[in-house]
N, C-alpha and C positions, 0 to 999 in steps of 0.2 A: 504494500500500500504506500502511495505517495501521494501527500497533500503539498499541492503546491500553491503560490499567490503570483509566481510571476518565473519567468523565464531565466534561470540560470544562466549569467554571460561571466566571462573572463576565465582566464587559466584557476586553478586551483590545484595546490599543493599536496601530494597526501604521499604517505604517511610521515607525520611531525615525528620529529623527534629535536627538540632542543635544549640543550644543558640549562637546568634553573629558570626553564617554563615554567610561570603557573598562573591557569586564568579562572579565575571567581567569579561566579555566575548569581547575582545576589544573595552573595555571602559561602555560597557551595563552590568546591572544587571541582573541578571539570576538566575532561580529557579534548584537549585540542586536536581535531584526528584532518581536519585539511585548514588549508587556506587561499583566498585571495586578493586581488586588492580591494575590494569590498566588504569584504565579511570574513565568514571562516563557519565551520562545522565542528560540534561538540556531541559527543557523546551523550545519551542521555536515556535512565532507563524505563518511564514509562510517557509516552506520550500527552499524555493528560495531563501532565506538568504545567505545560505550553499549550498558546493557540496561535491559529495561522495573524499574523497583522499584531501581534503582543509585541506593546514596545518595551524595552527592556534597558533601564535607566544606570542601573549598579550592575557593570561590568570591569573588572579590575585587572586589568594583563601585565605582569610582569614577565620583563627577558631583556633580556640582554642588556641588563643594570638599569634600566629606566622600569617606571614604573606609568602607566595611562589608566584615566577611569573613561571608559567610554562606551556609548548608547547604540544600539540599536531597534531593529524591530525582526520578528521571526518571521523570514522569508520561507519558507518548508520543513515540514517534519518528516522523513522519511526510515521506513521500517527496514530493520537489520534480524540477521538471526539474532545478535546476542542485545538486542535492545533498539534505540532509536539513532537516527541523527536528526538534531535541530539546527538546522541552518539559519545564521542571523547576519541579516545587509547591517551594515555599520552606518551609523549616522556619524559622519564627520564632522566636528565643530571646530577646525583648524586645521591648517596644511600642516601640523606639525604631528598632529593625530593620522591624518593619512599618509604622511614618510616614513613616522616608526612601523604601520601596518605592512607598508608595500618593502621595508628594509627587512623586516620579519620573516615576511614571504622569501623574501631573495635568500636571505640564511638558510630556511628551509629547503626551496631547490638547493643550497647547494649543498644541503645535507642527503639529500635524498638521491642525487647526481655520484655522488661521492662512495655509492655501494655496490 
């Protein structure tokens, strides 16, 4: 099952793997499992968590020694064997929030390039 709101566009990264990742999902730990310059995909185990168009205020990503609080809204929920993925578009409120996102992504291709 795949609930979508809108059309997936841009490259996205999978699978993350980056030293001293961690991103809090109103106040919960979450597994970052893709990314791109928009958003990024999290793990998550029952769908009902979330709905499609939920905006989502307390988003907290640290990596790579910086730390961002930043917003979105849930762009797809989509069903896994081992549980969900919730896909969330990033609402940008400064070019400096969208460099750490798209510098993010770069580390990760090039972690993922690198095996």
């Amino acid at each position: 099952m795949e609930e979508s709101s809108e059309k997936r566009d841009g490259e996205r990264i999978e699978p993350l793997t980056v030293p001293g990742m961690r991103l809090l999902i109103q106040g919960v730990a979450r597994d970052l499992i893709n990314i791109s310059d928009n958003g990024f995909g999290i793990l998550i185990g029952k769908a009902t968590d979330f709905h499609l168009g939920q905006r989502i205020t307390d988003i907290r990503l640290d990596a790579v020694g910086q730390t961002h609080r930043l917003q979105g809204a849930v762009a797809h929920i989509t069903r896994l064997k081992t549980g969900h993925v919730l896909g969330i578009r990033l609402e940008f409120r400064s070019i400096e929030e969208y460099r750490f996102v798209a510098d993010l992504k770069h580390r990760c291709a090039g972690q993922t390039e690198s095996r």
